[in-house]
C-alpha positions in Angstrom: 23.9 61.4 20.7 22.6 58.4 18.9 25.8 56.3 16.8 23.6 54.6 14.7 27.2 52.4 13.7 27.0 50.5 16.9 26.1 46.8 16.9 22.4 46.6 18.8 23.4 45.4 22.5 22.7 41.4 22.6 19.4 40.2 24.4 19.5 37.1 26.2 15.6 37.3 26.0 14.3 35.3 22.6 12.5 37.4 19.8 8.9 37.7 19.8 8.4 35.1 17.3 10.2 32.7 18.9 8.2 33.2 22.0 5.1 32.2 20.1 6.3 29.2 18.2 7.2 28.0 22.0 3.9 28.6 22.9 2.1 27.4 19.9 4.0 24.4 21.1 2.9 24.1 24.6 -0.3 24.5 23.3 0.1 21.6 21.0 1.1 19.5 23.6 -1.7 20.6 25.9 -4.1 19.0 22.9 -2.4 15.9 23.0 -2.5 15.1 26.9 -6.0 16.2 26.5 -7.0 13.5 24.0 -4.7 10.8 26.2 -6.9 8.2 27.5 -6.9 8.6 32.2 -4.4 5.3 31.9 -1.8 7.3 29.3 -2.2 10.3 31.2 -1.1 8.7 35.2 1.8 7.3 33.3 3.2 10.2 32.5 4.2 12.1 36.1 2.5 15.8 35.3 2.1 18.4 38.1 -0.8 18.3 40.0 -2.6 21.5 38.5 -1.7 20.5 35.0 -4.1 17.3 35.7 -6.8 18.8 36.9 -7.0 21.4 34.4 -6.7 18.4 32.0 -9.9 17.0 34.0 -11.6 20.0 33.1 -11.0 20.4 29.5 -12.2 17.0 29.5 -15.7 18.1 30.5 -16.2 20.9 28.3 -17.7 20.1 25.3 -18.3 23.5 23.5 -16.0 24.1 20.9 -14.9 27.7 21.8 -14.9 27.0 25.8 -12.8 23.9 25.3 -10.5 26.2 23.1 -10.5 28.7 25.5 -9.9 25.9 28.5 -6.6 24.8 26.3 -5.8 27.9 26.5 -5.5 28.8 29.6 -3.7 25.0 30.5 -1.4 26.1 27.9 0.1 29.1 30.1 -0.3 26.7 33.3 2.1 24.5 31.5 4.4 27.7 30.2 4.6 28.7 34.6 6.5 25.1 34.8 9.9 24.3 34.0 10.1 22.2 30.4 12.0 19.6 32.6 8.7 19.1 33.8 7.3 18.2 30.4 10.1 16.4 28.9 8.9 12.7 30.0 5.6 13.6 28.3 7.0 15.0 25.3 9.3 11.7 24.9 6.7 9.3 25.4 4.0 10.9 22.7 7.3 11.2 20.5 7.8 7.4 20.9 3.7 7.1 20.4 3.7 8.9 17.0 6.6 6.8 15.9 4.9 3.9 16.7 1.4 4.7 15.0 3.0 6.2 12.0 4.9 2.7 11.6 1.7 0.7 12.3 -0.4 2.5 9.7 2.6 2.9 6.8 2.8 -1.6 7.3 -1.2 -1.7 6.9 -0.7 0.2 4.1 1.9 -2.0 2.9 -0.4 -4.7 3.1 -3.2 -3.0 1.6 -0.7 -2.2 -1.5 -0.1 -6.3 -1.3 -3.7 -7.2 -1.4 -4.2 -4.8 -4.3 -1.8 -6.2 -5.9 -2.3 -9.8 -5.7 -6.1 -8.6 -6.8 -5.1 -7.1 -10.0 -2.0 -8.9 -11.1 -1.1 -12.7 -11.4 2.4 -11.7 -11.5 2.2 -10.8 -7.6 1.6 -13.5 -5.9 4.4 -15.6 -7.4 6.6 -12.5 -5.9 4.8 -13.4 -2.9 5.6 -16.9 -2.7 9.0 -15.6 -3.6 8.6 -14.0 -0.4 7.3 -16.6 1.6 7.9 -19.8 0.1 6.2 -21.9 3.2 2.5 -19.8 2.3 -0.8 -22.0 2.0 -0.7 -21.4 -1.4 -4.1 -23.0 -2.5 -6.1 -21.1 0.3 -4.3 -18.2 -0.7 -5.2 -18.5 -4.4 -9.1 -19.6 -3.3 -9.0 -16.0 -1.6 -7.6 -14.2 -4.5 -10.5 -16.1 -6.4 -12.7 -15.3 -4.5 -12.2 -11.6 -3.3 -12.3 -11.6 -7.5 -15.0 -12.9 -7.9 -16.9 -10.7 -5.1 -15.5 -7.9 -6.7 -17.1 -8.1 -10.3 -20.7 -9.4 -8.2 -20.5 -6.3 -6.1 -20.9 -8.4 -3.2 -19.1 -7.6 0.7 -15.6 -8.1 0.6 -15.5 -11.2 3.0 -12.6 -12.8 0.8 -10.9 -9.6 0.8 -10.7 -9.1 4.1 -9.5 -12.7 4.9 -6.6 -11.9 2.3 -5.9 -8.7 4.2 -5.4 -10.8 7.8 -3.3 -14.0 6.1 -1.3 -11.3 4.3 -1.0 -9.3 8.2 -0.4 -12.7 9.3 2.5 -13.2 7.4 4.2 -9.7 7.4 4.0 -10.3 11.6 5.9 -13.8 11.2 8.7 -11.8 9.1 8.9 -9.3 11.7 9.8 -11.8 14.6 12.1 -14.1 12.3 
């Protein structure tokens, strides 16, 4: 007789969905040791038949057979333990972190050089900022990167802006 009033029995198996998030993960991963340059990839202690199948999505170039080679080191990597993966995992982590922080301070200094471009205003903030600045080569740049603006001409002045303005957000950093 079915008692429908029962509570279902617990499973110590995880639901379906969660299976495939785990593996949508693994295959994520998978992707990212893929694009690893040979040097990134010997630091990172992965089995033996995870490499080589690593080597081999390497050498495919068609889009569906290197799809279909991710694949298939995708459920190599799901036959390992996670322990196995964990040192990888940590050390992309720690990569990400580091490129996301790299490219939000160029930004920074993009936002900077924009400013200083548009506004007079900005660069007394930035001698605020940095009171021991060149400030006459920093105002012949901002002249000039002007200047090449309204003549259409390459942004030389610009770009030398951009590194003396790098230049001095990497001096803050270590003071």
């Amino acid at each position: 007789m079915d008692n429908r009033d029962d509570p279902p029995a617990p499973d110590d198996k995880p639901s379906r969905s969660q299976q495939r998030r785990e593996a949508l993960a693994v295959l994520e991963l998978a992707e990212r040791l893929v694009a690893l340059t040979p040097q990134q990839l010997s630091k990172l202690d992965l089995p033996e038949d995870v490499v080589a199948e690593i080597a081999q999505a390497r050498r495919i170039t068609s889009h569906i057979a290197r799809k279909r080679q991710l694949g298939f080191l995708a459920k190599r990597m799901r036959r390992h333990e996670a322990s196995a993966f964990a040192h990888a995992r940590a050390a992309l982590g720690e990569d990400r972190e580091r490129k996301l922080k790299e490219t939000a301070a160029l930004h920074r200094l993009e936002a900077w050089r924009t400013r200083l471009l548009a506004d007079d205003e900005a660069f007394g903030e930035l001698i605020a900022r940095h009171p021991a600045i060149d400030r006459q080569q920093m105002r012949t740049l901002i002249r000039q990167a002007r200047q090449e603006q309204a003549e259409g001409k390459p942004p030389r002045a610009a770009r030398e802006l951009f590194r003396m303005l790098k230049t001095l957000d990497e001096a803050e950093a270590t003071d």
